[in-house]
C-alpha positions in Angstrom: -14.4 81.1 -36.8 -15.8 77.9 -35.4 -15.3 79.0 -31.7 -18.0 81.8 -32.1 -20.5 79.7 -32.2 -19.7 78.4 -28.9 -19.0 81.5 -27.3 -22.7 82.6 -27.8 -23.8 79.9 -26.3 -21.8 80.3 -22.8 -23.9 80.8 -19.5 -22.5 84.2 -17.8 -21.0 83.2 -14.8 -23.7 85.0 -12.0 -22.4 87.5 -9.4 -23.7 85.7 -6.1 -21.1 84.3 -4.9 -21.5 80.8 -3.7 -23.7 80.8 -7.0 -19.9 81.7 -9.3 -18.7 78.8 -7.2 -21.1 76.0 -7.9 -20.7 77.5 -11.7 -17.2 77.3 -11.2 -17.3 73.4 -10.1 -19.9 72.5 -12.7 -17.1 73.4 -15.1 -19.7 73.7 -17.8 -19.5 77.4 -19.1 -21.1 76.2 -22.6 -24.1 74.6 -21.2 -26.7 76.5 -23.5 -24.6 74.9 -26.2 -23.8 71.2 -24.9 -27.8 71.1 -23.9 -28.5 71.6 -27.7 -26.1 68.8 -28.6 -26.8 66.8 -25.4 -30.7 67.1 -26.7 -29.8 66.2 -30.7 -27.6 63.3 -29.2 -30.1 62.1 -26.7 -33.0 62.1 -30.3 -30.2 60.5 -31.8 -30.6 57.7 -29.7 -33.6 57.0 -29.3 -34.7 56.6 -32.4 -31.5 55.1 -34.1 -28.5 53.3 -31.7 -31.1 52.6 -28.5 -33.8 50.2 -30.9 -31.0 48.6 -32.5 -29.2 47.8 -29.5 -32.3 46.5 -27.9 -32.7 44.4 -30.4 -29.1 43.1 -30.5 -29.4 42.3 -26.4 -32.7 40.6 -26.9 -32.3 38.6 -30.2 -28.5 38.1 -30.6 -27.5 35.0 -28.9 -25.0 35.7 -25.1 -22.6 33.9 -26.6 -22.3 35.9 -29.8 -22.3 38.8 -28.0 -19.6 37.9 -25.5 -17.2 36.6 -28.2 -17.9 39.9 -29.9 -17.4 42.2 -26.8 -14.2 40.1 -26.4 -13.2 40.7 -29.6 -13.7 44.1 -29.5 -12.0 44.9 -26.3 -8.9 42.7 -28.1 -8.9 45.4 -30.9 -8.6 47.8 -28.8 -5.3 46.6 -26.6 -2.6 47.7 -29.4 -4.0 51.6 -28.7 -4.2 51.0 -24.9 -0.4 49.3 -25.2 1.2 52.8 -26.6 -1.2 55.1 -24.0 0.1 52.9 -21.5 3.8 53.6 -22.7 3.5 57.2 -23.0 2.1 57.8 -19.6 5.5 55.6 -18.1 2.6 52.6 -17.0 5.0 50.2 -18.1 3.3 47.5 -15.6 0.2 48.2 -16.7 1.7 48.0 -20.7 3.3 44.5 -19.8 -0.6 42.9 -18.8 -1.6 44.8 -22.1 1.2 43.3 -24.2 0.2 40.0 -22.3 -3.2 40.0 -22.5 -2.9 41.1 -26.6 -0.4 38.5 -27.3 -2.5 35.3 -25.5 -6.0 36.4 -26.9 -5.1 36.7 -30.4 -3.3 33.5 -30.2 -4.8 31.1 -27.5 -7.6 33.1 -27.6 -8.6 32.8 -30.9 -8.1 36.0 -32.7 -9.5 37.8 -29.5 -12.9 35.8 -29.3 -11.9 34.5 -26.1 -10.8 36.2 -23.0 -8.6 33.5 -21.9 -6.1 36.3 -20.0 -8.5 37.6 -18.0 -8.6 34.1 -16.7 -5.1 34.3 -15.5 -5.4 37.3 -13.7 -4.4 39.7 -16.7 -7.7 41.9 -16.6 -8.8 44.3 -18.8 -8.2 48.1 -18.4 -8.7 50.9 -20.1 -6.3 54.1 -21.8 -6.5 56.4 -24.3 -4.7 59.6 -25.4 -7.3 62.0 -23.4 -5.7 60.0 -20.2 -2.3 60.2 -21.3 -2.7 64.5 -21.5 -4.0 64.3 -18.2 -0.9 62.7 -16.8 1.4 64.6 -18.7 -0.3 67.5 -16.7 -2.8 69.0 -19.6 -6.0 70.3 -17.2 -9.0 69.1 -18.6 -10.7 72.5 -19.8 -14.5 73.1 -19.8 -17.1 70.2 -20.2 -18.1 69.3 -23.4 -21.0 67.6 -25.6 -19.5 66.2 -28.6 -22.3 65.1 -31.4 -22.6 61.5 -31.6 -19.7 61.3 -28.9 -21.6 63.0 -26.2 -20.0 64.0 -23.0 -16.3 64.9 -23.0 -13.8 67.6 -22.2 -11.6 69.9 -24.4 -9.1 67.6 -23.5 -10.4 64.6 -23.9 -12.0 66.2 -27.4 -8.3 66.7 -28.2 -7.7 63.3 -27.2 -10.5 61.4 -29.6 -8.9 63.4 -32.1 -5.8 62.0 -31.4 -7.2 58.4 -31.6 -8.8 58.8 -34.5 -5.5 60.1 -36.6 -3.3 57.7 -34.8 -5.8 54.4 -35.0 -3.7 51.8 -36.5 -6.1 50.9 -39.1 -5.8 54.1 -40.2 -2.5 53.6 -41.6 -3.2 50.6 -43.5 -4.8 53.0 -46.0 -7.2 52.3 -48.5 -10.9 51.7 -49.1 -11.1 47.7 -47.5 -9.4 49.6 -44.1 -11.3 52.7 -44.3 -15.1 50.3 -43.9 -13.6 48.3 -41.4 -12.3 50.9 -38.9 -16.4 52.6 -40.0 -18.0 48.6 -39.1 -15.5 48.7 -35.8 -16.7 52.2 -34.8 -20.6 51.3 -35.3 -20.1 47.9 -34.1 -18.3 48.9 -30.4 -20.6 51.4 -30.4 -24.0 49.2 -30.5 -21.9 46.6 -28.1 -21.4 49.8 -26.0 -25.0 50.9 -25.6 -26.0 47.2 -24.9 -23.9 46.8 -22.3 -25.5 50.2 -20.5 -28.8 49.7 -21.8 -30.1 49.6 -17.8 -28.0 51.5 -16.4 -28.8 54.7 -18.5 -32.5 54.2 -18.2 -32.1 54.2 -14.7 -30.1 57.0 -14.4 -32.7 58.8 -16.7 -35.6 57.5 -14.3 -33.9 58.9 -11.3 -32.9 62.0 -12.4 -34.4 65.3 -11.9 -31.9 66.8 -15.1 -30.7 63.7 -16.8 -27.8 66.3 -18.7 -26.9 67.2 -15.1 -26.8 63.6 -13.8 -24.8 62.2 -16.9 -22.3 65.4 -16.7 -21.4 64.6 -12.9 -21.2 60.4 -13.7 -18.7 61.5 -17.0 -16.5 63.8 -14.5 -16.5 61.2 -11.8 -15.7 58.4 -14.2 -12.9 60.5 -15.8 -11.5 61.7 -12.3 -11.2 57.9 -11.4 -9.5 56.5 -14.6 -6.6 59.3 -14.3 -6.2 58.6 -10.6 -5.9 54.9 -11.2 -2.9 55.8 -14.5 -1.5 57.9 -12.0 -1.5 54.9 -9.4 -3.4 56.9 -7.2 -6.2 54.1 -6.6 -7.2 50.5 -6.4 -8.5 49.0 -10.0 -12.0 48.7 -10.1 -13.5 45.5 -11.1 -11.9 45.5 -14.6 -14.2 44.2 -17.5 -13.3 44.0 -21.5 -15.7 47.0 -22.5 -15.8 50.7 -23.3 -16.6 53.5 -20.3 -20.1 54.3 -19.8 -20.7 57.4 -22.1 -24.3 59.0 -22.4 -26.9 57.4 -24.6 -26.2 56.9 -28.4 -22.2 57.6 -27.8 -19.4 55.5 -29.2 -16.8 55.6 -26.6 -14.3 58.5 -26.9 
């Protein structure tokens, strides 16, 4: 029942034909749909997450926010470790069992990044990934609400993390606030760390939706070809993907 909903709101494909290819690439056969949500996400924003994580970059000291971001990024590493299993990465799950095991010890709890200072650097995995390399296509593009751009696979993927988040199997009320407080908090350390780079993509952009739906493939394309071993690293840093405005990282 849910998908019909959706299916009112796909584009029809047109009839010219180098006009059904561009369609074709733009992968987005919901758009009517995803601009809604893109447009409720994007009010969302900017009059809830963007002010407050303003004010956390301007009044919050640097070094409370990069013990914080560390922190954060350390929380993540025991999901990144088993997506780094499944997808056979087991190089890439040693730096993560590395990295885990000096931060939260030397590290203090994950406040310090003391393994990226002996060359163990931060990447990224997550369950939407981990399909890809099994071989799962990504299906059409998505806007999720709140999550904002995504795929059905990596939709099926968040899903995935969400029921398989270790916290969630602590149980109980005390676990079930602090997964909520981790969630909001990564995602106001998220926005602040993209806080200029989304207002100049905005500034730039003739169809910000457009412009942030082309960034999100790219992005995506690049962190499977790098699982696959199909790329150099980028410059690794302990922080979420850039995600449109207001998101908390899939």
């Amino acid at each position: 029942m849910l998908l019909f909903p959706l299916l009112a709101g796909c584009a029809t494909p047109p009839s010219d034909p180098e006009a059904r290819a561009d369609f074709a690439a733009r992968n987005d056969p919901l758009e009517p749909t995803n601009r809604q949500i893109f447009a409720a996400d994007e009010f969302l924003d900017r009059n809830a997450l963007k002010p407050v994580a303003q004010a956390y970059r301007d009044y919050v000291p640097d070094v409370v926010q990069h013990r914080l971001h560390d922190l954060l990024a350390n929380l993540q590493d025991p999901v990144i470790e088993v997506n780094d299993l499944l997808q056979g990465n087991f190089a890439r799950g040693w730096v993560t069992f590395q990295r885990f095991a000096i931060n939260s010890t030397i590290g203090g709890l994950g406040l310090f990044d003391v393994a990226a200072d002996w060359d163990l650097p931060f990447h990224d995995a997550d369950y939407g990934q981990t399909l890809a390399v099994w071989g799962i296509g990504e299906g059409p593009y998505l806007v999720l609400p709140i999550l904002g751009p995504s795929n059905l696979r990596d939709a099926v993927g968040s899903g995935m993390g969400f029921f398989l988040d270790p916290l969630g199997f602590v149980g109980g009320t005390n676990a079930l606030i602090a997964n909520y407080a981790r969630g909001a908090t990564n995602g106001i350390d998220d926005r602040a760390q993209h806080l200029d780079t989304l207002d100049d993509l905005e500034k730039n952009s003739m169809d910000f939706y457009a412009t942030l739906r082309s960034v999100y493939r790219q992005h995506r394309a690049f962190e499977i070809a790098q699982a696959l071993g199909k790329t150099e690293p980028a410059p690794a840093e302990s922080s979420v993907t850039l995600g449109a405005p207001g998101l908390l990282d899939p």
